[in-house]
GUZAPA-666487 format. One record per residue (C-alpha): x, y, z. Coordinates in steps of 0.1 Angstrom, whole numbers, always signed. Last residue first. Layout:
BEGIN
ATOM      c1      c2      c3
ATOM       X       Y       Z
...
This chain:
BEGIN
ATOM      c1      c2      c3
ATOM     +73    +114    +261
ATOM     +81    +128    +299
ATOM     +46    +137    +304
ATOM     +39    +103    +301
ATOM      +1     +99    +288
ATOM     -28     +92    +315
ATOM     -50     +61    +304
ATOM     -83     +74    +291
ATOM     -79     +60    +258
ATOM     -86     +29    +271
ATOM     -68      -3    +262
ATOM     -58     -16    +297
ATOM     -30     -37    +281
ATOM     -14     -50    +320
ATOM     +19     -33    +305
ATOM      +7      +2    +301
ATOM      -9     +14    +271
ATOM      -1     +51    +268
ATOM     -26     +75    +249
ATOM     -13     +96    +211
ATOM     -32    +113    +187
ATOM     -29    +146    +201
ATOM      +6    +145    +206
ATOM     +14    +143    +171
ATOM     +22    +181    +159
ATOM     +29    +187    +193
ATOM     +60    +163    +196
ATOM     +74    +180    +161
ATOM     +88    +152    +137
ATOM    +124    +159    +132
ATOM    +136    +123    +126
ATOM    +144    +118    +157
ATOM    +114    +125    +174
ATOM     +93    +100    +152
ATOM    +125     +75    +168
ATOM    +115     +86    +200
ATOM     +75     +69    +191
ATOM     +96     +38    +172
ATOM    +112     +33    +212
ATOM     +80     +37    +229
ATOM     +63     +12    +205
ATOM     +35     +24    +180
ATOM      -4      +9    +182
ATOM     -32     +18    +160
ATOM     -72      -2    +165
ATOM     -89      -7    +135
ATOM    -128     -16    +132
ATOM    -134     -37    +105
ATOM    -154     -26     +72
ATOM    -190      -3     +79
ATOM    -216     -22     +76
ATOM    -245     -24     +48
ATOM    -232     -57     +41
ATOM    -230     -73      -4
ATOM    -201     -48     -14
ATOM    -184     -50     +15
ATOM    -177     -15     +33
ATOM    -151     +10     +44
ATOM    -120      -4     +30
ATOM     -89     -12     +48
ATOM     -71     -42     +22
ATOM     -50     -25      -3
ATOM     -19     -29     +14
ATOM     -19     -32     +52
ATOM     -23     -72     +56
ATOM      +8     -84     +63
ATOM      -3    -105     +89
ATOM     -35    -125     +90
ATOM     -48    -139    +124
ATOM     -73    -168    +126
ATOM     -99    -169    +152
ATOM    -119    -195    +167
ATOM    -155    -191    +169
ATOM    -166    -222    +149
ATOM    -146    -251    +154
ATOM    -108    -254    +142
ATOM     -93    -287    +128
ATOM     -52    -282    +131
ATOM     -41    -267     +99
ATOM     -28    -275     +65
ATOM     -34    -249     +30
ATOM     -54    -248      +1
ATOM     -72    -227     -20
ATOM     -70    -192      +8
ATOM     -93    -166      +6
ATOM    -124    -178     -14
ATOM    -154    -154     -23
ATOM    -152    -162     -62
ATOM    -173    -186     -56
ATOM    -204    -168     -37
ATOM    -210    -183      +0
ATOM    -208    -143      +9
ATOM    -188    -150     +40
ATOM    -152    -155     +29
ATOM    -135    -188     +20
ATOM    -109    -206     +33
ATOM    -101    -241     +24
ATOM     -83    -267     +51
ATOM     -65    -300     +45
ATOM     -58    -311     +76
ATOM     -31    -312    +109
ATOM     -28    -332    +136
ATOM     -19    -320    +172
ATOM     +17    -329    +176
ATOM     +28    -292    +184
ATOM      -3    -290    +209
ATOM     -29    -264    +202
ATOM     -30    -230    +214
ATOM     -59    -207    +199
ATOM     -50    -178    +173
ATOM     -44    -196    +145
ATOM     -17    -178    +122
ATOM     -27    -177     +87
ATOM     -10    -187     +58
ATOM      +7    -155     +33
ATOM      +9    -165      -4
ATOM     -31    -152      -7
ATOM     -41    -162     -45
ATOM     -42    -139     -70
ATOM     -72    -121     -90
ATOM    -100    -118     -64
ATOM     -74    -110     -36
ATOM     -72     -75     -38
ATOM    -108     -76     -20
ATOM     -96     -93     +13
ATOM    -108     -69     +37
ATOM    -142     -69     +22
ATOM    -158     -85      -8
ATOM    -123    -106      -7
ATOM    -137    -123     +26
ATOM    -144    -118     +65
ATOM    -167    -132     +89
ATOM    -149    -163     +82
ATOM    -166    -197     +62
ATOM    -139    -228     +67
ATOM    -141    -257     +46
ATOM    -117    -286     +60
ATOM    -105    -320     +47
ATOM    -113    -352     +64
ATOM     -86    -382     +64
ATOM     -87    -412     +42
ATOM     -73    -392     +13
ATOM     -39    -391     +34
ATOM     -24    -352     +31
ATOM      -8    -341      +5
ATOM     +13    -305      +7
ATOM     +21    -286     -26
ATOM     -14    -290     -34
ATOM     -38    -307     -50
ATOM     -75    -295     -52
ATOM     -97    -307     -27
ATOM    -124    -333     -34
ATOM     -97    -362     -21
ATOM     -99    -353      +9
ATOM    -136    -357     +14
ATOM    -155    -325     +27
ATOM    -166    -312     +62
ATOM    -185    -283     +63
ATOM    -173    -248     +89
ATOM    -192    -218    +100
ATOM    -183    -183    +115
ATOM    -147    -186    +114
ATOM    -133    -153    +131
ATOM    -112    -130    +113
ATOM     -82    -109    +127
ATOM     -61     -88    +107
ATOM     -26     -77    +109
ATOM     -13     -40     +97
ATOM     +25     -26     +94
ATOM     +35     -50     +67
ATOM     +16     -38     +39
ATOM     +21      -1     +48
ATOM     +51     +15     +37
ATOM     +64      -9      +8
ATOM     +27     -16      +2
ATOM     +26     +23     -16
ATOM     +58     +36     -27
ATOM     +60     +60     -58
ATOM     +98     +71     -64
ATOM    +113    +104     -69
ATOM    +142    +116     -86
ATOM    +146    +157     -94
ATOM    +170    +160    -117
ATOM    +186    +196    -120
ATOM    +223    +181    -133
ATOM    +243    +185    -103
ATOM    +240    +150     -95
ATOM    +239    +134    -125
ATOM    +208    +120    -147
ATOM    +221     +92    -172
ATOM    +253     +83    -155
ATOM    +248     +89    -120
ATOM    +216     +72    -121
ATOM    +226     +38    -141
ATOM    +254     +36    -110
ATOM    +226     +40     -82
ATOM    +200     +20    -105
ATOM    +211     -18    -103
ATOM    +225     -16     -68
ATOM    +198      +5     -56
ATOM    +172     -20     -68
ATOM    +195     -47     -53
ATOM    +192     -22     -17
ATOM    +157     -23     -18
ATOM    +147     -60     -26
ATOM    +171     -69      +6
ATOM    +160     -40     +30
ATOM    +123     -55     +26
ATOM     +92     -36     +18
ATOM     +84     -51     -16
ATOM     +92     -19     -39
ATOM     +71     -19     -71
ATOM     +68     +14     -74
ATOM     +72     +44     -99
ATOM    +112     +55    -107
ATOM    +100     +90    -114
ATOM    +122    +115    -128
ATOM    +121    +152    -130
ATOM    +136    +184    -143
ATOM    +129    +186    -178
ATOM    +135    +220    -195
ATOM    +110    +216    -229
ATOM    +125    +234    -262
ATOM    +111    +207    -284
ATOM    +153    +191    -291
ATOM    +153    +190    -253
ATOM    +123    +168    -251
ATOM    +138    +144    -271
ATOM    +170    +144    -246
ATOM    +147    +137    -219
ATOM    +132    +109    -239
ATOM    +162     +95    -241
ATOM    +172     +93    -208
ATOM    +140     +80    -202
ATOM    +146     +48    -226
ATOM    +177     +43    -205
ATOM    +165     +43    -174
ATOM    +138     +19    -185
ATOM    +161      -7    -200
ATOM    +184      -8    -169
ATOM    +158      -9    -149
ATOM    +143     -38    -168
ATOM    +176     -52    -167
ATOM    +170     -63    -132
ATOM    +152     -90    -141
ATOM    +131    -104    -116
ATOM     +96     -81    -120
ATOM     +69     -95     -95
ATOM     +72     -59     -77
ATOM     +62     -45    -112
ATOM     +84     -16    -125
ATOM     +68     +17    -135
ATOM     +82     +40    -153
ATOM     +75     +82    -152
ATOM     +94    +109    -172
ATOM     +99    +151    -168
ATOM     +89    +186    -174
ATOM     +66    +186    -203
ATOM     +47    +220    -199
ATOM     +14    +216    -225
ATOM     +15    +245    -248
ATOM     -15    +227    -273
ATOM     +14    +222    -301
ATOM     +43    +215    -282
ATOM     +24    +192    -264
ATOM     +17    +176    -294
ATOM     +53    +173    -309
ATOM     +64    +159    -270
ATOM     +34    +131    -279
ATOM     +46    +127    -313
ATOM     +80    +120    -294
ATOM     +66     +98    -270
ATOM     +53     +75    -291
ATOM     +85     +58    -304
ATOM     +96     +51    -265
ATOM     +60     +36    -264
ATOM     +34     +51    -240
ATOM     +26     +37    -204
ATOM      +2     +17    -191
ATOM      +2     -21    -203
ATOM     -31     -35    -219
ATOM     -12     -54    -246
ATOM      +5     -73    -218
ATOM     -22     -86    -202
ATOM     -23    -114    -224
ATOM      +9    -130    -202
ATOM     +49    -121    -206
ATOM     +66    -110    -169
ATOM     +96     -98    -187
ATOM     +86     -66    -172
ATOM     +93     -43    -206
ATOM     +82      -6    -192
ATOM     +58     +16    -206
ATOM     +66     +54    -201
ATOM     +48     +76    -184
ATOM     +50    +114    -196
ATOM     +57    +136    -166
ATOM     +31    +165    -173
ATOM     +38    +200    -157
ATOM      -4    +217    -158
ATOM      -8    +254    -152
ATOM     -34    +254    -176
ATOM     -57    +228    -162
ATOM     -87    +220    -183
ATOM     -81    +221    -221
ATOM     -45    +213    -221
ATOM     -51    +181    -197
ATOM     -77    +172    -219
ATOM     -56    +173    -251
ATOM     -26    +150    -229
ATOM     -53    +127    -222
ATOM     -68    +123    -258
ATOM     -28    +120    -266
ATOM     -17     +91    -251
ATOM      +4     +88    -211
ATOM      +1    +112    -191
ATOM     +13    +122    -155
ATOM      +1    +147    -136
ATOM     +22    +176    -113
ATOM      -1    +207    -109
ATOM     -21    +205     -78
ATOM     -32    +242     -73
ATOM     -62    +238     -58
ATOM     -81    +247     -87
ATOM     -62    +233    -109
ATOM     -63    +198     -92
ATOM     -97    +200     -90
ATOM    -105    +209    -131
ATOM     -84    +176    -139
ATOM    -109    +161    -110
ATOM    -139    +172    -130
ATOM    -122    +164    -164
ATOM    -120    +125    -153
ATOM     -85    +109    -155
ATOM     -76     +79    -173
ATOM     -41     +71    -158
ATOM     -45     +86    -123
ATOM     -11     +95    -113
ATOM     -20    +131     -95
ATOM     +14    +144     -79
ATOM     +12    +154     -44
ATOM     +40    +174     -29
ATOM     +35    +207     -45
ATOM      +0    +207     -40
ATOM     +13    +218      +0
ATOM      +2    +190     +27
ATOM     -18    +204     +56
ATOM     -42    +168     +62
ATOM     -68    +186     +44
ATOM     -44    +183     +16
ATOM     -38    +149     +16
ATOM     -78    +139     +17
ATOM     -86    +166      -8
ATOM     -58    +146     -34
ATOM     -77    +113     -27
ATOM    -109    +127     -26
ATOM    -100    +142     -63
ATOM     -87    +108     -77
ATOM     -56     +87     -83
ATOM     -30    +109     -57
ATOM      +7    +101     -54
ATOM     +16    +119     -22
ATOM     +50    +136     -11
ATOM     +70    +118     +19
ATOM     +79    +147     +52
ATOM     +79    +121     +83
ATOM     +51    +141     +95
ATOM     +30    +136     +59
ATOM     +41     +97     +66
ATOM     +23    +100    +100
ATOM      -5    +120     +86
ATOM     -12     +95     +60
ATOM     -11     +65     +79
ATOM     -33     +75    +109
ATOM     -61     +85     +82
ATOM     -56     +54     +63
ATOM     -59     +59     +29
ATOM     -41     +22     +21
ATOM     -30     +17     -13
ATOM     -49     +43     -29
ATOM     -25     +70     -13
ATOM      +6     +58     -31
ATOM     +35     +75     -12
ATOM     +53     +99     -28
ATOM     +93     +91     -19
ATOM    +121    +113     -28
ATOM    +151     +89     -46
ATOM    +190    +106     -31
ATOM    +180     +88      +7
ATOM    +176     +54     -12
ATOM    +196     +30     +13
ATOM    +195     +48     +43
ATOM    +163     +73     +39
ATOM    +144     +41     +29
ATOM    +152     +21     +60
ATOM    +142     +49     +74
ATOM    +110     +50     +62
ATOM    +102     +14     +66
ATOM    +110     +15    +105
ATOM     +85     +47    +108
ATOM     +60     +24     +87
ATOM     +66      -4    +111
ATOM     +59     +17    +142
ATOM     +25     +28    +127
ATOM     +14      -6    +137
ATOM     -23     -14    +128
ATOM     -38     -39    +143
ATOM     -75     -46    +122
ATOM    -107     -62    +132
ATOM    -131     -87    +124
ATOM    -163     -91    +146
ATOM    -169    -113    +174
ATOM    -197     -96    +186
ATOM    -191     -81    +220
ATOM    -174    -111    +239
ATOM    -150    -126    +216
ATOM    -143     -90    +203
ATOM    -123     -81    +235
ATOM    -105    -118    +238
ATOM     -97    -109    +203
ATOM     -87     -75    +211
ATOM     -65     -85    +240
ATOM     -47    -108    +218
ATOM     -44     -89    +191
ATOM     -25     -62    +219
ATOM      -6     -86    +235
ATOM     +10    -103    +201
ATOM     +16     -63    +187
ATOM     +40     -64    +224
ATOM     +42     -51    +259
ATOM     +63     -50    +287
ATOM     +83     -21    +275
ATOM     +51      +1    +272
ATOM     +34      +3    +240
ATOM     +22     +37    +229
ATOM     -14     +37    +223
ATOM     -23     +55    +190
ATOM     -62     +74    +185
ATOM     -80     +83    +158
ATOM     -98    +109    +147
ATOM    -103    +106    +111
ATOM    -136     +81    +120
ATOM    -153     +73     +87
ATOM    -128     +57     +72
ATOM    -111     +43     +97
ATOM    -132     +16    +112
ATOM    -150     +27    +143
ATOM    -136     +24    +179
């Protein structure tokens, strides 16, 4: 099976009851062990079913547009456009992506900051008219190029985070906005609503309370301009568990039926992207060479190990040129799983794990302890669906990782449940019976 980029046609296998995500890696890797030993990725669109309703439960009153620059995913993307989310779209393939899929423009909103006039010209053409905006030179080339145009302007957002990258935040001042509702005015640009944004490292609930606020009052600026405002968007930043999503809904539920009412017209929506998906995928990489170093060379860690001992480099067929790219500016919190057995009092070592480029900005994971592993072996990432599927490394002339989708019987009923038509699916789907013959040829249950 090809990697998903260019191959739109994918295929699901429905897990039967004596199967698991642990057999399927496993037969993959035993798969790939023998015909290359080449990286791959497990998607389970199971998970993202299980994250949407979650969502419905805790947030059912905040619509969600899923980020589509977080993971394009064929296979992703229809299953959430079945489950009925709207699409936040950065570019024009992005937006022609979604709507080849059968989405109406009236569920994708185009949220790229900077936008180019060819795409601003797209989205008019077909119809895409929700953009945000956030500084005048945008807002007069929005006015130029797409008539039809409703702008939410995006508001910046106090993270509490601090750091230098703080004078490069997106968003416009509370102060700002009203010369920008004066210019709009001016060039007949439709302001119909607010956007904030919310970081996923942001602890301080106030933020919301902050943001919520500021919009409110930009809403009642825009009132003074003659502009009817009917929507507000909440942005991202939502980690994927039931925890982080119900304290956000215990900070904003109350703030939302003060400041924007039910009854009162407001549209709310929110812009998930690794909530849906960063969970549902695991990767597999295979180390293709190893060095030992001294000990004591390594960095220090949270966990020391005896400077006698050796330490661990590990090369894998994988790296942030490739599946890892989002991990050039942070370090990887999640520690692999190795794939082979080893014996629970088997020793453990300092290890480093670095992509295949040998370049030094190629390296996965500083520091972390596991049992010595030779070349060949394989080392399973989870958590692995957000920002990560990409066609090609920027230094191979490959395609990315080939990636295989799996959904449990019971998540496939749940689909049903939620009103997702069996034909409109059906297509995609082949049963995988309990002794994990992975062939698409496999007769599907009628009764499913």
């Amino acid at each position: 099976m090809k990697g998903f980029i260019d191959d739109a046609n994918y295929s699901v296998g429905l897990l039967d009851e004596g199967t698991d995500l642990g057999n399927v890696i496993d037969n993959y890797v035993n798969e790939h062990t023998l015909t290359g030993k080449s990286a791959f990725f497990v998607g389970d669109l199971g998970k993202i079913v299980k994250r949407h309703s979650q969502w419905q439960s805790v947030v059912a009153q905040i619509r969600p547009f899923y980020v589509v620059k977080c993971n394009p995913a064929p296979a992703v993307l229809e299953t959430l456009a079945a489950l009925g989310t709207g699409f936040a779209c950065s570019s024009k393939n992005e937006m022609a992506l979604v709507q080849d899929l059968g989405v109406s423009p009236e569920n994708i909103i185009y949220i790229s900051p900077c936008k180019q006039v060819s795409q601003i010209k797209y989205a008019a053409k077909t119809g895409v008219n929700i953009m945000t905006c956030d500084n005048e030179i945008e807002l007069k080339k929005i006015a130029r190029n797409h008539l039809n145009a409703k702008v939410l302007l995006h508001l910046a957002t106090e993270d509490g985070s601090g750091g230098e990258e703080g004078s490069m935040k997106l968003g416009s001042t509370l102060k700002n906005c009203r010369h920008l509702l004066e210019c709009a005015k001016e060039l007949d640009v439709q302001i119909i609503g607010v956007k904030f944004h919310v970081s996923s490292a942001c602890k301080e609930s106030q933020v919301y309370v902050h943001a919520l606020s500021d919009a409110r009052c930009v809403f009642d600026m825009a009132g003074e301009f003659g502009f009817t405002m009917s929507m507000l968007d909440i942005g991202g930043g939502f980690t994927g568990t039931a925890f982080q999503l119900e304290e956000v809904n215990h900070v904003i539920s109350p703030l939302l039926d003060v400041y924007f009412p039910e009854g009162s017209g407001i549209k709310i929506i929110s812009e998930p992207g690794s909530y849906y998906v960063s969970s549902a995928f695991t990767l597999a990489v295979n180390i293709i060479a190893k060095k030992v170093v001294e000990n004591e060379t390594f960095p220090s860690g949270v966990e020391k190990t005896r400077s006698d001992e050796p330490a661990f480099v590990y090369y894998m067929n994988d790296g942030v040129y490739g599946s890892f790219a989002s991990k050039l500016s942070e370090d990887l919190n999640t520690i692999p799983e190795v794939h082979k057995k080893y014996k629970e009092d088997e020793p453990l070592f300092a290890s480093s794990l670095w992509g295949p480029s040998c370049d030094e900005l190629d390296r996965v994971v500083e520091r972390c302890l596991l049992p010595e592993l030779h070349v060949g072996d394989w080392l399973i990432f989870a958590n692995m669906g957000a920002d990560s599927l990409q066609e090609a490394s920027a230094f191979r002339d490959v395609p990315g990782p080939a990636v295989y989708y799996t959904m449990s019987f019971s998540d496939w009923y749940e689909m049903q449940d939620a009103g997702v038509p069996l034909d409109t699916m059906m297509k995609n789907f082949f049963f995988v019976p309990s002794c994990l013959q992975l062939s698409q040829d496999d007769s599907f249950p009628t009764e499913a």
